[in-house]
C-alpha positions in Angstrom: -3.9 -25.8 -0.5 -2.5 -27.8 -3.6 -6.1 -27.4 -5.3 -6.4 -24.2 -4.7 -7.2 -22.5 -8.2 -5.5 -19.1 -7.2 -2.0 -18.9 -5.7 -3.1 -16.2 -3.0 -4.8 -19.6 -1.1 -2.1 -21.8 -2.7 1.1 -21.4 -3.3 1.4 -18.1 -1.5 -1.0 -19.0 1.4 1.3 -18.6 4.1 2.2 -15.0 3.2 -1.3 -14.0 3.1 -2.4 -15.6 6.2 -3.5 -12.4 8.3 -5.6 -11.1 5.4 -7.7 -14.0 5.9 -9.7 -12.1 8.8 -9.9 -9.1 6.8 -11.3 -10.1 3.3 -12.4 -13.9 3.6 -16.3 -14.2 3.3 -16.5 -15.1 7.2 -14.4 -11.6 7.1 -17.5 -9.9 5.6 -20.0 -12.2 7.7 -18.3 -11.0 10.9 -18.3 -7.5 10.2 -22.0 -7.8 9.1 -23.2 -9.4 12.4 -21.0 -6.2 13.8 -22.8 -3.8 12.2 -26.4 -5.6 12.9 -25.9 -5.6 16.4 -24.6 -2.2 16.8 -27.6 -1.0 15.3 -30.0 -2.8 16.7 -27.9 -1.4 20.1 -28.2 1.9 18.8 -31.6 2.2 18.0 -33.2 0.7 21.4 -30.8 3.5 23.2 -33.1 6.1 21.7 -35.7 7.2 23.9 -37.9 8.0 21.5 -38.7 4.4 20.0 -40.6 3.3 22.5 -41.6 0.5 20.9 -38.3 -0.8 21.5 -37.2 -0.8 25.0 -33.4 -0.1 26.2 -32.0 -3.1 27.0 -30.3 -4.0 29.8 -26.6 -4.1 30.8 -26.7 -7.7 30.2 -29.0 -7.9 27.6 -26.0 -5.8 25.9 -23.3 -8.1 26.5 -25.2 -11.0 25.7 -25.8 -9.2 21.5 -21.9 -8.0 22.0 -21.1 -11.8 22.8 -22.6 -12.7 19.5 -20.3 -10.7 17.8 -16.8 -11.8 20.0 -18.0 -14.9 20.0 -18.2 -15.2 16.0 -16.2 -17.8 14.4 -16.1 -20.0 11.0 -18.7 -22.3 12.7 -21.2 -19.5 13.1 -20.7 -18.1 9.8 -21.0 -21.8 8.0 -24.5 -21.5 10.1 -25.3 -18.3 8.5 -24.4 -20.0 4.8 -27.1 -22.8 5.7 -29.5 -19.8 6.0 -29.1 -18.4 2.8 -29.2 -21.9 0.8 -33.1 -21.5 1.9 -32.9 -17.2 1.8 -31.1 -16.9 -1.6 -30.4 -13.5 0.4 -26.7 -12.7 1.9 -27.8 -10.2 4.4 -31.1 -11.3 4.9 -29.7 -14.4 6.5 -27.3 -12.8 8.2 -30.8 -10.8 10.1 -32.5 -14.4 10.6 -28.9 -15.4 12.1 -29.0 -12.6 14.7 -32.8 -13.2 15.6 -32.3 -17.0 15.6 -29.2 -16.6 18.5 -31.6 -14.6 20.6 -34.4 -16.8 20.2 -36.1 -17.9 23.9 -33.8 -14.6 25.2 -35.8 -11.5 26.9 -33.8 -9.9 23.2 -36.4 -12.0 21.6 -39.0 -9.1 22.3 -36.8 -6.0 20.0 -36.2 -8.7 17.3 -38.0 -7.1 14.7 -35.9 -3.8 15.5 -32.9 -6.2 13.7 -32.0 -5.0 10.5 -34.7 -1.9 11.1 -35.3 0.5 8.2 -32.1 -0.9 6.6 -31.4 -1.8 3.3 -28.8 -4.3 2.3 -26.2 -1.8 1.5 -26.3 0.0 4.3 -25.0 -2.9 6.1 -22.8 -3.7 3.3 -21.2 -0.5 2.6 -20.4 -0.4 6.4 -18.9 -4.3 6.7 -16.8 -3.5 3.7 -15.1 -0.2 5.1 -14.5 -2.1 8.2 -12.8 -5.0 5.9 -11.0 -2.0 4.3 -10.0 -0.7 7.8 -8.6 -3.9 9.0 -6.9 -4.8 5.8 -4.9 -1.4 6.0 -3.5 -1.9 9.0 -2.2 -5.8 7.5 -0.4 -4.2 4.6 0.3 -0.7 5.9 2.6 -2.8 9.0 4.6 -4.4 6.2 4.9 -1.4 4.1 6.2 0.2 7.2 8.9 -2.8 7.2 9.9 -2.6 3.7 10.6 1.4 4.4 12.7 0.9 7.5 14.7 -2.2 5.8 15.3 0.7 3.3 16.2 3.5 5.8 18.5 1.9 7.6 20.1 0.4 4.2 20.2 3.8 3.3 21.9 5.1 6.4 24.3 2.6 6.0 25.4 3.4 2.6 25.1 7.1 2.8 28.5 7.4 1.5 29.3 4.7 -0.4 30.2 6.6 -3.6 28.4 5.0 -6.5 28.7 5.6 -10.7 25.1 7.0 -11.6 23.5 6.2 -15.1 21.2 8.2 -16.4 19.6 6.8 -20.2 21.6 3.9 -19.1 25.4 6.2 -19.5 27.4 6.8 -17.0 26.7 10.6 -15.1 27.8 12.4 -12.1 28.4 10.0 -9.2 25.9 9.4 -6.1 26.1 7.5 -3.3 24.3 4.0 -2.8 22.8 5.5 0.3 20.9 8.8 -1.2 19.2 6.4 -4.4 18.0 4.1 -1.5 16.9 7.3 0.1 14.9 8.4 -2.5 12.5 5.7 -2.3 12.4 5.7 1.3 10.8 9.4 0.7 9.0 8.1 -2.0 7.1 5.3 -0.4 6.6 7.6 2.8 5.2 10.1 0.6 2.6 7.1 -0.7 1.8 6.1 2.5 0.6 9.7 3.4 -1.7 9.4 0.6 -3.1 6.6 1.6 -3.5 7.4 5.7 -5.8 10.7 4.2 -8.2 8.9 2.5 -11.3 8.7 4.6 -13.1 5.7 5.2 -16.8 6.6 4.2 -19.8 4.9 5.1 -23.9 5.3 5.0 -27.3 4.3 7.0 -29.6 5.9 5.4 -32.2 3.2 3.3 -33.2 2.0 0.0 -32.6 5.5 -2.0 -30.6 7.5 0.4 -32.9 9.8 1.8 -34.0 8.1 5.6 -37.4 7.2 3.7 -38.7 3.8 6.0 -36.9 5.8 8.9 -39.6 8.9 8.7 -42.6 6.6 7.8 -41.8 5.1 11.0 -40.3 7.9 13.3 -40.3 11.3 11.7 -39.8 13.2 14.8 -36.3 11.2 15.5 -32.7 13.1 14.1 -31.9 10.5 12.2 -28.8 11.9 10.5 -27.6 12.2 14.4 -28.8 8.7 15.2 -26.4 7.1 12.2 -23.6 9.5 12.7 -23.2 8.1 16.1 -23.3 4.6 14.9 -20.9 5.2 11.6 -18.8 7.4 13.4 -18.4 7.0 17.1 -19.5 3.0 16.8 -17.6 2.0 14.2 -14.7 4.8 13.6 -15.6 5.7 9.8 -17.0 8.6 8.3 -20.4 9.5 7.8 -21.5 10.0 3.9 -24.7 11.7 3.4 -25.0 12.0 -0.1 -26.0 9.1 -1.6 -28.0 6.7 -3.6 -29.1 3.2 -2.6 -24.9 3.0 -2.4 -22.2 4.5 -0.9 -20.7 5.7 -4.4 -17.3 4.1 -3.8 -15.2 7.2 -4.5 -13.5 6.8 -1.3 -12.9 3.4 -2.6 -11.2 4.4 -6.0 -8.9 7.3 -4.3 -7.7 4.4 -1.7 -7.0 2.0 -4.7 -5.5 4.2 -6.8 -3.1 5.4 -3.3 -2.2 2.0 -2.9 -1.2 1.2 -6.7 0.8 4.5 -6.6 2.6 2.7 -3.4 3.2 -0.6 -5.8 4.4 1.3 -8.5 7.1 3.3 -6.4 7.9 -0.9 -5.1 8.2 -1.7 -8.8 10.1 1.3 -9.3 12.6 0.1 -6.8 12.6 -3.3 -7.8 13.9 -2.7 -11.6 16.5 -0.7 -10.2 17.8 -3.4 -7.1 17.4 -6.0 -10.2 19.8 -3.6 -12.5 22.5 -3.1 -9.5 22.9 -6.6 -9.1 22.9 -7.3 -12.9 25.8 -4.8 -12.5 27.2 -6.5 -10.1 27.0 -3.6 -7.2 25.0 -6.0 -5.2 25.6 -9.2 -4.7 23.2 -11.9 -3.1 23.9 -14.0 -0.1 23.4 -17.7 -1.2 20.9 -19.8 1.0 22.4 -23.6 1.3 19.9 -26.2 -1.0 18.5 -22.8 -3.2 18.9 -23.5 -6.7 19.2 -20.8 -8.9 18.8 -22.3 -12.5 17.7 -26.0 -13.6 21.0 -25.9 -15.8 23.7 -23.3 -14.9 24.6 -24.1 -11.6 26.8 -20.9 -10.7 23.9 -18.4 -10.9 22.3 -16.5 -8.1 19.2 -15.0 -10.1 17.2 -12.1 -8.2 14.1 -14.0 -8.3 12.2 -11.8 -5.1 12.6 -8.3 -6.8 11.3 -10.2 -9.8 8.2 -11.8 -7.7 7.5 -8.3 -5.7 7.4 -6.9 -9.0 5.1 -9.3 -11.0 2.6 -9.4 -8.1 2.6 -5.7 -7.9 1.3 -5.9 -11.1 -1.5 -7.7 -10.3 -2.1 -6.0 -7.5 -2.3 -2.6 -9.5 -4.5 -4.2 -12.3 -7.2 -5.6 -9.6 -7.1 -1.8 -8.0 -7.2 -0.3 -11.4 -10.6 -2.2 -12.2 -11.9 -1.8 -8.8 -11.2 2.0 -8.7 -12.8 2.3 -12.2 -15.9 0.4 -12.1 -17.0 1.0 -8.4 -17.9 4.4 -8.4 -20.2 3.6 -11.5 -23.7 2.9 -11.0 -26.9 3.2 -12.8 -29.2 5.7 -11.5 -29.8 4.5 -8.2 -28.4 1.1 -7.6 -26.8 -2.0 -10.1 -25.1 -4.7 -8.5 -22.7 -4.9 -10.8 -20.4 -3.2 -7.6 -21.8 -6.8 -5.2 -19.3 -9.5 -7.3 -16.2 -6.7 -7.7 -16.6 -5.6 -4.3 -15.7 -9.2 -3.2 -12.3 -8.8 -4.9 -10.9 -6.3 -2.9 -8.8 -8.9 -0.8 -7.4 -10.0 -4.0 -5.4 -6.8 -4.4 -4.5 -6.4 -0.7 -3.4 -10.5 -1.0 -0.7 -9.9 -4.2 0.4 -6.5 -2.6 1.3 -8.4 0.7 3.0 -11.5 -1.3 5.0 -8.6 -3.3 6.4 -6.8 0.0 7.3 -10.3 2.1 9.2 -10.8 -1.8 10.7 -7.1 -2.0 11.4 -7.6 2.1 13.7 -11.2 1.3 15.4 -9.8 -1.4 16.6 -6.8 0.7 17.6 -9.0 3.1 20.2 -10.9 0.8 21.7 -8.3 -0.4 25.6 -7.6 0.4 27.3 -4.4 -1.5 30.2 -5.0 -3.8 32.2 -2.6 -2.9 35.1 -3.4 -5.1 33.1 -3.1 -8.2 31.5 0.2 -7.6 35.1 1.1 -7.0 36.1 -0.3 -10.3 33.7 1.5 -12.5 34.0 5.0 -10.5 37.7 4.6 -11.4 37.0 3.9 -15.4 34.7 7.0 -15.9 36.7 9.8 -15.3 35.0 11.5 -18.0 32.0 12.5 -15.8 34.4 15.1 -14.2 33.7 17.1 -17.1 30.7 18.1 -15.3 32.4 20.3 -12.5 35.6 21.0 -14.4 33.4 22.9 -17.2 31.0 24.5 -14.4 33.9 26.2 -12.5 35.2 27.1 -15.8 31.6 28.8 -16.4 32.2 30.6 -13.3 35.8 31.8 -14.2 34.4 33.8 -17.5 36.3 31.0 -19.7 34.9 30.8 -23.0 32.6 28.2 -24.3 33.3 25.3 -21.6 30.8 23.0 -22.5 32.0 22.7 -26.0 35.6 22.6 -25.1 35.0 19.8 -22.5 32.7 17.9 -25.0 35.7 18.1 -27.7 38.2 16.8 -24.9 35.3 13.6 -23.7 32.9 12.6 -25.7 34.1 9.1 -27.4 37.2 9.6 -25.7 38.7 7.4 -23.4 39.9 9.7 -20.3 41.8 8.6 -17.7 43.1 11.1 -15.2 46.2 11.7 -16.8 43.7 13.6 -19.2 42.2 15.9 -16.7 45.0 16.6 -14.9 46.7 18.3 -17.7 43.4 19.9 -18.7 42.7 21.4 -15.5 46.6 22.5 -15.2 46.4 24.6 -18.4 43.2 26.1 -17.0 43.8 29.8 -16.2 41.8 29.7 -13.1 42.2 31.0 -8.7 44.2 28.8 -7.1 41.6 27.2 -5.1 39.3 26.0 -7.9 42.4 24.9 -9.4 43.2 23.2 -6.9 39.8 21.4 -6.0 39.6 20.3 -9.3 42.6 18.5 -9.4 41.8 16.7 -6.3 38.8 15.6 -7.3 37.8 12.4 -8.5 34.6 10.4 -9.6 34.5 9.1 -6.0 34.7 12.2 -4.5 32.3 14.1 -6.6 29.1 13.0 -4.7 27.9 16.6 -4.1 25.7 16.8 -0.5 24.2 13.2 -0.8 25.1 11.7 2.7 23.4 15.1 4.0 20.3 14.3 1.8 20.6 11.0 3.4 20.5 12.6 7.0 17.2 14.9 5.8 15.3 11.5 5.9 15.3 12.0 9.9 13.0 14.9 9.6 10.3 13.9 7.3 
């Protein structure tokens, strides 16, 4: 929308489309009229509230229609509600009770909302929103690490000049620095998949007080396990205040901002190849690339993935810093920051669609990497002064640092080094075979280890 203030619904709208039923106030609408329903489901299944009667197989579809049936429409309804509520979740109760007005549900209305507080319907709706969002960004994380596998595969042993502090250093291969963020982001994306999605039913302070003042001979802790867990597929948190504390919040956050960083990581380092010219970028007909130099090809999607990875991991950084703070038993300073949490998951997704289109225009110059392998023949010094080291030759390091550093070498240089070298004929003769492209240690089999993880 051209109006839109942020650039999530504007500009970048289209990317963020799917997130919409995830974190979008219908989003947490939705998952409260799930949660309302489930319990009210759960609680007239108990035998021992007799007060509310089990309902009937189609008494139970009918409340489970509510829920499919949910749309934007229903949950503008729910918005009229609260104009005259003031009250979020309350409306959401007089929502429920108003569809099953004139229904034989009419007569377990009260049992709507029972014993709850807000929060325990909110903590629940906003793991659910937490659940669905992961699977939005964790499909395209999953993309952006096989784009980089297969890269990686396919470059295994294209030999490539290293830099380490920015100088050149022993060779790699294009494949095995690909395939160290492919292990990288896996690694992340462990991370994230073991933190466990907590929530609570338990009332205004924690401790099941309206629940005992009502029932005390019911398990309660059993009755809301089965809801929290088997219902709804979280976790069941015991200890708490009027909130879930939000803990399991700040370990997801600060899991997903360790993914971004890792996606920043790799986005410097793509940006720095092509400024080096070992990439180039395949030109889209009717792209421009600058208002007033009209050869360039500027890496502008490593350079979007990694400004909105930034503002992914500052969102998760507050979020996983203020949320598990609360005075004594409840603030609502967690209600308006809670509402954000879309906001991260929204510039993480536009950063990995960016990160996934810059990947996708990359072609390998092969002739360059060639070219700057074959004007640093001084990183042989490496090898030459380790075999040396093996041999028993004095002081190799010092004499290969008097024949390199500053030096232009070229391999005229260490070919009559290595010749005067008194050393077995077959590190003699390895050594003078060797060349900056050929010394790439075991990376392709590094590469190959990426099968197994």
């Amino acid at each position: 929308m051209i109006t839109a203030i942020s650039p999530i619904d504007g500009r970048y709208a289209s990317k963020v489309g799917e997130l919409q039923e995830c974190f979008s106030e219908y989003a947490l609408m939705s998952n409260r009229v799930k949660v309302e329903v489930a319990w009210l489901l759960r609680v007239s299944a108990e035998r021992q509230i007799p007060e509310c009667r089990p309902l009937g197989a189609s008494e139970v579809d009918d409340l489970k229609a509510i829920v499919d049936n949910f749309s934007p429409q229903e949950a503008q309804r729910i918005k009229d509600i609260e104009a005259v509520t003031n009250h979020d979740v309350k409306a959401v109760e007089y929502y429920i009770k108003e569809k099953i007005k004139g229904t034989s549900i009419a007569s377990v209305a009260e049992f709507i909302h029972f014993a709850c507080t807000s929060e325990d319907i909110n903590n629940l709706s906003h793991a659910l929103m937490l659940k669905d969002g992961l699977e939005v960004i964790g499909a395209k994380q999953e993309e952006v690490v096989d784009v980089l596998w297969h890269q990686a595969e396919e470059f295994k042993d294209v030999p490539m000049l290293a830099r380490t502090h920015g100088q050149t250093a022993s060779p790699t291969t294009v494949g095995k620095e690909l395939a160290v963020f492919v292990a990288r982001l896996r690694q992340q994306k462990l991370k994230i998949g073991e933190v466990v999605l907590l929530g609570k039913l338990n009332g205004a302070v924690g401790n099941f007080n309206a629940h005992m003042a009502a029932y005390p001979d019911i398990d309660w802790l059993e009755l809301t396990r089965k809801l929290i867990e088997d219902d709804l597929g979280l976790t069941q948190n015991l200890f708490t205040t009027q909130i879930e504390p939000h803990d399991y919040m700040a370990e997801l956050f600060d899991a997903i901002s360790r993914w971004n960083t890792v996606l920043i990581d790799l986005n410097r380092d793509i940006w720095s190849y092509i400024s080096m010219g070992y990439f180039g970028q395949k030109t889209v007909k009717g792209e421009i690339g600058s208002s007033t130099m009209p050869h360039k090809v500027n890496p502008i999607d490593f350079e979007n993935s990694e400004g909105n990875c930034g503002l992914a991991n500052a969102v998760f950084q507050h979020l996983s810093t203020k949320l598990p703070l609360s005075r004594l038993q409840r603030d609502l300073t967690d209600s308006t920051v809670l509402r954000n949490m879309g906001v991260g998951f929204g510039y993480s997704l536009i950063a990995y669609h960016a990160t996934l289109k810059g990947l996708s225009k990359l072609k390998l110059n092969r002739s360059i990497l060639e070219r700057d392998l074959n004007n640093a023949w001084e990183v042989l010094a490496e090898p030459i002064q380790t075999v040396m080291r093996k041999a028993g030759i004095e002081n190799p390091y010092e004499k290969l640092k008097d024949l390199t550093r500053g030096q232009q070498i070229t391999p005229e240089v260490i070919t009559a080094f290595v010749a005067e070298l008194e050393l077995p004929d077959e590190d003699k003769n390895y050594l003078l075979n060797l060349t900056p492209a050929t010394y790439v240690g075991i990376a392709s089999i590094i590469v190959g280890k990426l099968k197994t993880m």
